[in-house]
KEKE-3310 file (N, C-alpha, C; in steps of 0.2 Angstrom, whole numbers, plus 5000, padded with zeros to 4 digits):
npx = (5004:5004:5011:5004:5013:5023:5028:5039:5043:5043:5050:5062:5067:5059:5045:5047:5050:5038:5029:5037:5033:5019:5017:5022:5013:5014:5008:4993:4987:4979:4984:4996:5004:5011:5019:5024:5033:5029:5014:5010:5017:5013:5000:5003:5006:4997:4988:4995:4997:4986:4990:4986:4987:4994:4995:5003:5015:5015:5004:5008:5018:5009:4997:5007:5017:5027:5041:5048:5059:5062:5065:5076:5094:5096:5084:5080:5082:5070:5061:5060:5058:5047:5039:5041:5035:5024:5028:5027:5030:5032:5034:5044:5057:5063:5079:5083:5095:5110:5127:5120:5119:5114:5116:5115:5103:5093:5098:5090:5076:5075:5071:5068:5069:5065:5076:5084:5094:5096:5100:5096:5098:5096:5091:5080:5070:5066:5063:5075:5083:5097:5100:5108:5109:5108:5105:5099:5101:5089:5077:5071:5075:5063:5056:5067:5067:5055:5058:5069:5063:5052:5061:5066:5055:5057:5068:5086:5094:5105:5111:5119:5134:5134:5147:5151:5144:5144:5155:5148:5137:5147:5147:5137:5129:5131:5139:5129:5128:5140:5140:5133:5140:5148:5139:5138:5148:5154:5142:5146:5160:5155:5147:5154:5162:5149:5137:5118:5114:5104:5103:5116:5113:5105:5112:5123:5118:5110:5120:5127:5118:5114:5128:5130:5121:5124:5136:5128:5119:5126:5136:5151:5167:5168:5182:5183:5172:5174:5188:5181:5178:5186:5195:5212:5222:5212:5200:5193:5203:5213:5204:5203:5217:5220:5209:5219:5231:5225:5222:5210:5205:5211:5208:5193:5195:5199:5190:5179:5187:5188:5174:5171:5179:5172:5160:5163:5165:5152)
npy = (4994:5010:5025:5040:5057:5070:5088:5100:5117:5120:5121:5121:5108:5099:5100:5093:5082:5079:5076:5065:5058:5056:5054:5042:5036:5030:5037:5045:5060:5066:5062:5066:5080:5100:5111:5127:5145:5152:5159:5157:5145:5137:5135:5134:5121:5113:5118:5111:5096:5092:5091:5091:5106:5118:5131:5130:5121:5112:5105:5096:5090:5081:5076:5067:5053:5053:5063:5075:5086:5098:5111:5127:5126:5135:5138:5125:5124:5130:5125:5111:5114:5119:5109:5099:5090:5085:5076:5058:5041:5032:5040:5046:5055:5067:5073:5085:5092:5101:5099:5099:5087:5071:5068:5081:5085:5076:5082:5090:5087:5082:5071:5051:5049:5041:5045:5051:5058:5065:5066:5072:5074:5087:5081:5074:5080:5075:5061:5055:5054:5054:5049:5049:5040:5040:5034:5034:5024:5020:5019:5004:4988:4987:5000:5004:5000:5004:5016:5016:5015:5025:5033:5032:5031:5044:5041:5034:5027:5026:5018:5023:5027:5040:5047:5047:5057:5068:5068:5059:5069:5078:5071:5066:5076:5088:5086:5085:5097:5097:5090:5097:5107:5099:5094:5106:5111:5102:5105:5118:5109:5107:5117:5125:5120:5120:5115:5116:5124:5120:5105:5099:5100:5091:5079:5079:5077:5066:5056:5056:5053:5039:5033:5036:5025:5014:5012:5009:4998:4989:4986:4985:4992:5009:5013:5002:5002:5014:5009:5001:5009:5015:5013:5007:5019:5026:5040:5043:5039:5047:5061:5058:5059:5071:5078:5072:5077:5090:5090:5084:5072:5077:5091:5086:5079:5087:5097:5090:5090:5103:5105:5095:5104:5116:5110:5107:5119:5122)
npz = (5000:4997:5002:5009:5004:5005:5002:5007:5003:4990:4975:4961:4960:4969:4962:4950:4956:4960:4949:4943:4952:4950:4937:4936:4943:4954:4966:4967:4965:4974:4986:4989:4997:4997:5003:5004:5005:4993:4986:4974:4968:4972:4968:4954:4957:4961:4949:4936:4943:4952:4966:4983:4991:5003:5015:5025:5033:5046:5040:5031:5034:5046:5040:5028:5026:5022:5021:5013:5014:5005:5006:5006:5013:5023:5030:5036:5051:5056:5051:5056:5069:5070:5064:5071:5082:5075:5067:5066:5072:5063:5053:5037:5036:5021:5017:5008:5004:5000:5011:5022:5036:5041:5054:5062:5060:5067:5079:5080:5077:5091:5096:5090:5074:5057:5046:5030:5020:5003:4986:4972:4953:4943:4929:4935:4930:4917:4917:4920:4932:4943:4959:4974:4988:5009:5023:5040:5056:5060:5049:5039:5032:5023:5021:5016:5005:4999:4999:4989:4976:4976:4973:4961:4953:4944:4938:4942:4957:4970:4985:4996:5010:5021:5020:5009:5001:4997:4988:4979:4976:4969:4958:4952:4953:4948:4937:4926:4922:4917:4907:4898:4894:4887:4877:4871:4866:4857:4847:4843:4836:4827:4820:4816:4804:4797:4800:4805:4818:4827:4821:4826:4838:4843:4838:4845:4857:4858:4854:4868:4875:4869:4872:4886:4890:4886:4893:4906:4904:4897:4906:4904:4905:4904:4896:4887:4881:4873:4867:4858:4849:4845:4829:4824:4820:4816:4814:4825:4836:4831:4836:4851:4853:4854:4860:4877:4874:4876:4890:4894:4902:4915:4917:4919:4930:4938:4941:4949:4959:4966:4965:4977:4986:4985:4992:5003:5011:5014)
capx = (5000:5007:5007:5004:5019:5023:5035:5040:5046:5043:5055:5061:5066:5053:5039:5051:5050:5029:5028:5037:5028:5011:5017:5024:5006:5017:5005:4987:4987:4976:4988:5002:5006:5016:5016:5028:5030:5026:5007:5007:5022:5007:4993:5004:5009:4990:4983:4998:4996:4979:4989:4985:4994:4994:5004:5005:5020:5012:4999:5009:5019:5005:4996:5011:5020:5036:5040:5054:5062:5064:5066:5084:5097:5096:5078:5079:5080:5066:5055:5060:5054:5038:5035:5044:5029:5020:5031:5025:5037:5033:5035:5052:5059:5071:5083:5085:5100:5118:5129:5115:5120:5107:5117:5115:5096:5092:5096:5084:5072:5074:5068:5070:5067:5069:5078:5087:5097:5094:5103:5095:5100:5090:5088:5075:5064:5065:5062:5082:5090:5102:5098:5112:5105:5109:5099:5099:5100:5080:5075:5071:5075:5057:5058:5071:5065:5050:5061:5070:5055:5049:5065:5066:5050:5059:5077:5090:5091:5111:5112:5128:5137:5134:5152:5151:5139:5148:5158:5143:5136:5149:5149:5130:5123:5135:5141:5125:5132:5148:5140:5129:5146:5150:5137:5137:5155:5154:5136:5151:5163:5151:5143:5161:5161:5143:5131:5113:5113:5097:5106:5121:5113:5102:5115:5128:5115:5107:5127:5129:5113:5115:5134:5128:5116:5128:5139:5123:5115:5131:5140:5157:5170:5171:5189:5182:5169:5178:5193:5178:5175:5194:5200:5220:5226:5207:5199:5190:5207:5214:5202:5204:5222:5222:5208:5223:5234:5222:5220:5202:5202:5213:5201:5186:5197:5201:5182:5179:5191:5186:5168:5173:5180:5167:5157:5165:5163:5146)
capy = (5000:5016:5030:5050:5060:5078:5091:5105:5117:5118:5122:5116:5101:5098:5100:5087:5076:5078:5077:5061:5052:5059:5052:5034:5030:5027:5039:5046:5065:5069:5058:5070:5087:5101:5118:5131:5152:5158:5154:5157:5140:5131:5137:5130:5114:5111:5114:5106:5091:5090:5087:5092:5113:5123:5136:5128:5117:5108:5100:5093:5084:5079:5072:5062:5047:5050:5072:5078:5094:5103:5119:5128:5122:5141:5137:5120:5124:5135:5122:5106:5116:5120:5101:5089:5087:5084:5068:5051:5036:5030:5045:5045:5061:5065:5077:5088:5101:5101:5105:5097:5080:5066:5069:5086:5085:5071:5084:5096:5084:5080:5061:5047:5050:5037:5050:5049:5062:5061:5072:5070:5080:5089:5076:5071:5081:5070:5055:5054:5058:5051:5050:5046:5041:5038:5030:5032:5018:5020:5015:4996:4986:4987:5007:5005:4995:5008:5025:5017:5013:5031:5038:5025:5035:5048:5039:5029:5028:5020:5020:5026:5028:5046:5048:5048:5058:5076:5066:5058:5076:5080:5068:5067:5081:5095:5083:5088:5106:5097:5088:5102:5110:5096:5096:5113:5110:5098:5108:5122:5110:5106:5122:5130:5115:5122:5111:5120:5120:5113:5096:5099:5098:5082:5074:5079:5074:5059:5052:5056:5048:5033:5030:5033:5020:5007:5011:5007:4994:4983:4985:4986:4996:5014:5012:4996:5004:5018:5008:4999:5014:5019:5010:5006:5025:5030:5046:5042:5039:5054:5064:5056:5059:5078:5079:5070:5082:5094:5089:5084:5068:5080:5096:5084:5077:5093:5100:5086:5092:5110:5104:5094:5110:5120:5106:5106:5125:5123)
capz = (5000:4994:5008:5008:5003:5007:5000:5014:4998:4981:4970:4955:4962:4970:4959:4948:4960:4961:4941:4940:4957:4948:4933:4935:4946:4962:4970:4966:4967:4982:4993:4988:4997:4997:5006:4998:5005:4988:4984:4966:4967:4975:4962:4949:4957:4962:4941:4934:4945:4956:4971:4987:4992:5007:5016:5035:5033:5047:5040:5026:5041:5050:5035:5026:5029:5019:5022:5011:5016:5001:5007:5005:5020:5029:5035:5042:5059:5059:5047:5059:5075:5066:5062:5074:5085:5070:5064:5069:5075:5057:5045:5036:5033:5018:5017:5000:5004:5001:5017:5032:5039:5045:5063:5062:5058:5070:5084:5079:5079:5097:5095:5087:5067:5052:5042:5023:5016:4995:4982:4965:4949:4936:4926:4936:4926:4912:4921:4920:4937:4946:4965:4979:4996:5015:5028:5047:5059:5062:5040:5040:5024:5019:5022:5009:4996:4996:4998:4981:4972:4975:4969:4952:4947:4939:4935:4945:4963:4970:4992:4999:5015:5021:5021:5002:5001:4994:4982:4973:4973:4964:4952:4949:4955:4946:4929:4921:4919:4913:4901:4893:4892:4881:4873:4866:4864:4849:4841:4841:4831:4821:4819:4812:4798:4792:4800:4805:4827:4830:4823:4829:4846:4844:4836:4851:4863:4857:4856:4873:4880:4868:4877:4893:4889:4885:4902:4912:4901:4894:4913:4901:4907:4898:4893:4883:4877:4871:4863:4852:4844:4839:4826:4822:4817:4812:4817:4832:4841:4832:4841:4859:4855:4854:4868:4878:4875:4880:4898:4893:4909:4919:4920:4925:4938:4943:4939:4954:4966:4965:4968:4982:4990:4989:4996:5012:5011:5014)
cpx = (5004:5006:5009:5011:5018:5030:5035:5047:5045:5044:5054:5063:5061:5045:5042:5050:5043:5027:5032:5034:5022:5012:5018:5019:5007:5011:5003:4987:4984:4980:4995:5000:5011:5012:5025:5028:5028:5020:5007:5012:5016:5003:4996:5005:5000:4986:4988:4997:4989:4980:4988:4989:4990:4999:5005:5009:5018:5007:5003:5013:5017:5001:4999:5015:5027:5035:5048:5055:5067:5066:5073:5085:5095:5088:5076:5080:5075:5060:5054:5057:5050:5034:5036:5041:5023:5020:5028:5032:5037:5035:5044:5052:5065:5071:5087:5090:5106:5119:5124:5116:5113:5110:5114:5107:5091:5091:5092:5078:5071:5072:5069:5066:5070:5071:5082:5089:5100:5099:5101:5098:5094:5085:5082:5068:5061:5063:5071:5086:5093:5101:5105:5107:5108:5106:5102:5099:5091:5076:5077:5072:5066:5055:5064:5071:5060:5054:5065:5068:5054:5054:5068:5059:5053:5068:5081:5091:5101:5111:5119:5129:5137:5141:5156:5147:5140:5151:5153:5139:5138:5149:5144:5127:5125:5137:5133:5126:5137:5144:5136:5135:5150:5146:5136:5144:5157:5150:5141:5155:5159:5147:5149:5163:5155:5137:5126:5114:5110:5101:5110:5120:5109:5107:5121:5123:5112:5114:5128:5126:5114:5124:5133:5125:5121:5130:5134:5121:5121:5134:5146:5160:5169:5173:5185:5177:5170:5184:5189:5178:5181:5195:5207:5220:5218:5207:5197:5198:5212:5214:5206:5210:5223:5216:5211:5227:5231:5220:5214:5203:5204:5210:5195:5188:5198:5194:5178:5180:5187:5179:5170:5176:5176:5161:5158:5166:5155:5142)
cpy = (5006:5022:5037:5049:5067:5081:5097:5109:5116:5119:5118:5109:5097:5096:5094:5081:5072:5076:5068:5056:5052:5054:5045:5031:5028:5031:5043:5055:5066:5063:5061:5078:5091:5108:5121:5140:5155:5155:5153:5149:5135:5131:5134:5124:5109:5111:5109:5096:5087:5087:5092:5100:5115:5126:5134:5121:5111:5102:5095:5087:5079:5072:5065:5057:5046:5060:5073:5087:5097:5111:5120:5128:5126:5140:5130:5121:5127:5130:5112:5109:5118:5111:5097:5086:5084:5076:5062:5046:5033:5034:5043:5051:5062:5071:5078:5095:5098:5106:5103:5089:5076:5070:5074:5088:5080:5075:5089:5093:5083:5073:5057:5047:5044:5042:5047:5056:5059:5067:5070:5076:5082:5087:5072:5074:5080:5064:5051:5054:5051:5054:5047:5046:5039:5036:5031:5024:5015:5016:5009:4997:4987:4995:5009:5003:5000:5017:5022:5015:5021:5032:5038:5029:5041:5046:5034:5031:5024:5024:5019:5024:5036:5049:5049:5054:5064:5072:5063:5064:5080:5079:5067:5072:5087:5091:5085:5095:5105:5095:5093:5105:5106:5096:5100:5114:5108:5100:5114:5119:5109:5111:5125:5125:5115:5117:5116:5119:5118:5105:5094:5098:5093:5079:5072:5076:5067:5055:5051:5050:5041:5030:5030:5027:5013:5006:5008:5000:4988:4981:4985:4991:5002:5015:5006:5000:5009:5015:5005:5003:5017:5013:5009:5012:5029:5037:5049:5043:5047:5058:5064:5059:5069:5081:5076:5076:5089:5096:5087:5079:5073:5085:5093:5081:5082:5097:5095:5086:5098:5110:5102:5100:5113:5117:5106:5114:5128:5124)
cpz = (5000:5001:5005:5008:5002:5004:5005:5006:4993:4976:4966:4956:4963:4965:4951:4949:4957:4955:4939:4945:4952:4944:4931:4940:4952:4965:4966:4969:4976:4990:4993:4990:4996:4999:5003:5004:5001:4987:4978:4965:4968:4971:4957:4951:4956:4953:4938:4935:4949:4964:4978:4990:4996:5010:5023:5032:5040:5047:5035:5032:5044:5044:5031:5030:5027:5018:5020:5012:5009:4999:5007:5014:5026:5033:5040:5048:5061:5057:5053:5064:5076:5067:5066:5078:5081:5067:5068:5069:5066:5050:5044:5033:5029:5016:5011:5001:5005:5007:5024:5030:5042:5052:5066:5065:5063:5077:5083:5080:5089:5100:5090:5079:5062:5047:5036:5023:5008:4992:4974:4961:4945:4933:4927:4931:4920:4914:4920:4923:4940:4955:4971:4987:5001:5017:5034:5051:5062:5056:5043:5034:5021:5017:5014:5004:4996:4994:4989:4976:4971:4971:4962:4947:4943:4939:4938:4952:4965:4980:4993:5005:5015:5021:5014:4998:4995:4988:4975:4971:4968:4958:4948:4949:4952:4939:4925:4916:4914:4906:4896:4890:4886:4876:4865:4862:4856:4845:4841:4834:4826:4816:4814:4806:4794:4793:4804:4814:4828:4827:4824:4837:4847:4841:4841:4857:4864:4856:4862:4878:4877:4872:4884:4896:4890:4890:4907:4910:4900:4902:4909:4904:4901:4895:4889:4878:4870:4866:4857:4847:4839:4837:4826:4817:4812:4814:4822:4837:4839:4836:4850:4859:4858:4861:4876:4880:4876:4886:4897:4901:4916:4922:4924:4930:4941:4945:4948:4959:4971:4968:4975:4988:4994:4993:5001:5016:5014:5020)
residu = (UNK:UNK:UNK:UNK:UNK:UNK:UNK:UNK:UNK:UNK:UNK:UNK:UNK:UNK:UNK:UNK:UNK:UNK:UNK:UNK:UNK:UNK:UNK:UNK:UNK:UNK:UNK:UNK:UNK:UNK:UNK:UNK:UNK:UNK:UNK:UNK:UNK:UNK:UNK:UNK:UNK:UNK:UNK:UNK:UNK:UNK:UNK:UNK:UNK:UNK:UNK:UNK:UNK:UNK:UNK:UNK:UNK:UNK:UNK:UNK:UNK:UNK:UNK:UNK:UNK:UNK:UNK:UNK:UNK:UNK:UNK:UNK:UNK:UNK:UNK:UNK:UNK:UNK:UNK:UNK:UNK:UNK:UNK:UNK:UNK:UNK:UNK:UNK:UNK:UNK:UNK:UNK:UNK:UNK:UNK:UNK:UNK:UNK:UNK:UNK:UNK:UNK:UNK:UNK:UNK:UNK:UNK:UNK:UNK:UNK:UNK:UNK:UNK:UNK:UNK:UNK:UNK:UNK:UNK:UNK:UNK:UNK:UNK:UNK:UNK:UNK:UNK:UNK:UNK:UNK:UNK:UNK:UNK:UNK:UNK:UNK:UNK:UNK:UNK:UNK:UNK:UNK:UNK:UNK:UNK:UNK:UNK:UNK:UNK:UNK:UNK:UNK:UNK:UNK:UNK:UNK:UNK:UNK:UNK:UNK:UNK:UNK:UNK:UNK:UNK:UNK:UNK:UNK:UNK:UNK:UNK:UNK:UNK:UNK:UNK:UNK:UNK:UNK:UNK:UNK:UNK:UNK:UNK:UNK:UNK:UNK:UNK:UNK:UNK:UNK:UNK:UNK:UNK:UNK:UNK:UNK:UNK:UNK:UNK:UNK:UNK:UNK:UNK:UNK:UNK:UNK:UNK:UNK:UNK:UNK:UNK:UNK:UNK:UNK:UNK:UNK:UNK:UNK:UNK:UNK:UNK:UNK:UNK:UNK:UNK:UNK:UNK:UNK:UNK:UNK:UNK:UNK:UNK:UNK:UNK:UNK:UNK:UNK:UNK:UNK:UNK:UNK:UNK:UNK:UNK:UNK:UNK:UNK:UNK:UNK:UNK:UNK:UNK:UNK:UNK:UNK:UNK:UNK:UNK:UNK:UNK:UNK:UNK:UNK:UNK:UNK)
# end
C-alpha cells in the first residue's frame, strides 16, 4: 500500500519530483502534498498536477507518511521546530539540501526520526535523474526498498554511506552542467564546419545519451567501450588523441576536486 507524501518546499526540484511520482502512478494525486512560501508556486503545482497545496508546513507533516524537506538548507531549523511534534514514529523524513548532515538534523528533531538524506540531479525532470541516498540507523530494509522505488519513478536511485555523500554530489549532481558543456562544445565544432545547430545539438546529445546508455546497460567498462569505437590510426582515436593532449580527463578530475572544496565549504 502506497502511503501519503509531502513536499516542505517547492521548488524546481521539488515539483520534479511531484511530476514524476504523479506520473509513473506510484501515488494518486490527492495523497500528495506540498506547502511552499510563495502561493502562486502552490497554484501551479495544484493545476499542473491536482495534488494536494497549502501554506502551513504543518499540516503537510501531520498528513504524510514520507516528508521531504525541500526547502533551502538556511531554514531548516526553523522548518524542523515547526513540524517535529507533528512527525509520527513512522513517518520518514528526507533530506534535499547540500551542506546538512542526517546527525545534524536528527538533533533538531529532538527524538527518534527514520531519516534519509537524498541528492537527486535535474535530470530528474525527464524522468532521467540520478539520485544518491543515505539512511539512518532508524530506516528498515522494507523502508528501503520503498524509499527506492519512490525515487526509480523519475530515474536511478544507488544507496551510499553518508560519508560519500559530497563526492557523489559532485559527480552526479554538478556533471549535468559538465555535460551540457559538452554538449554545446561539439554543436560548436560542428557548427564551424557548416552544420545548421538545431542538429548539431540532437546529434551531440542523442550520442551522449545513447553511450551513457551502454555504460549502464552493457555493465562494460568505459575504457572498453571507448577503445571499440577507435579503430587502428582512424579518426575516432585521432580525436581522443588531441583531447589527451588537451588535459580533457585532467580538467574533470580537477572539475571534481574543485567541487569537492566548495562542498566542504558549505
Amino acid at each position: 500500500m502506497k502511503r501519503k507524501i509531502g513536499f516542505i518546499g517547492s521548488g524546481n526540484m521539488a515539483k520534479a519530483m511531484i511530476g514524476g511520482i504523479i506520473k509513473s502512478g506510484y501515488a494518486v494525486p490527492e495523497d500528495v502534498y506540498a506547502s511552499n512560501r510563495t502561493k502562486l508556486k502552490l497554484i501551479d503545482l495544484e493545476k499542473n498536477y491536482g495534488i494536494q497545496t497549502v501554506e502551513d508546513n504543518r499540516t503537510v507533516a501531520q498528513e504524510s507518511d514520507i516528508v521531504f524537506l525541500s526547502a533551502t538548507p538556511d531554514v531548516y531549523p526553523a522548518i524542523i521546530e515547526e513540524i517535529r511534534d507533528y512527525i509520527q514514529d513512522e513517518t520518514i523524513v528526507i533530506l534535499i539540501a547540500a551542506g546538512q548532515t542526517i546527525a545534524q538534523n536528527e538533533e533538531r528533531f529532538e527524538k527518534k526520526v527514520k531519516m534519509i538524506k537524498a541528492m537527486p540531479n535535474t535530470p530528474v525532470d525527464v524522468g532521467e535523474g540520478m539520485t544518491s541516498i543515505s539512511l539512518n540507523s532508524f530506516v528498515t530494509e522494507a523502508d528501503k526498498r520503498e524509499i527506492t522505488e519512490l525515487f526509480e519513478c523519475f530515474g536511478r536511485a544507488e544507496i551510499i554511506d553518508e560519508s560519500l555523500m559530497n563526492i557523489a554530489s559532485a559527480v552526479g549532481g554538478s556533471s549535468p552542467a559538465f555535460g551540457y558543456m559538452f554538449i554545446e562544445a561539439l554543436a560548436d565544432g560542428a557548427v564551424l564546419h557548416g552544420m545548421p545547430r538545431d542538429k548539431a545539438y540532437k546529434i551531440a546529445a542523442q550520442a551522449l545519451l545513447g553511450s551513457a546508455k551502454m555504460v549502464l546497460e552493457t555493465g562494460f567498462h568505459p575504457g572498453q567501450l571507448k577503445d571499440e569505437v577507435c579503430s587502428p590510426g582512424g579518426t575516432t582515436i585521432e580525436s581522443v588523441a588531441s583531447l589527451e593532449m588537451s588535459g580533457f580527463r585532467t580538467a574533470v578530475i580537477q572539475a571534481v576536486k574543485d567541487n569537492m572544496k566548495k562542498m566542504e565549504q558549505v
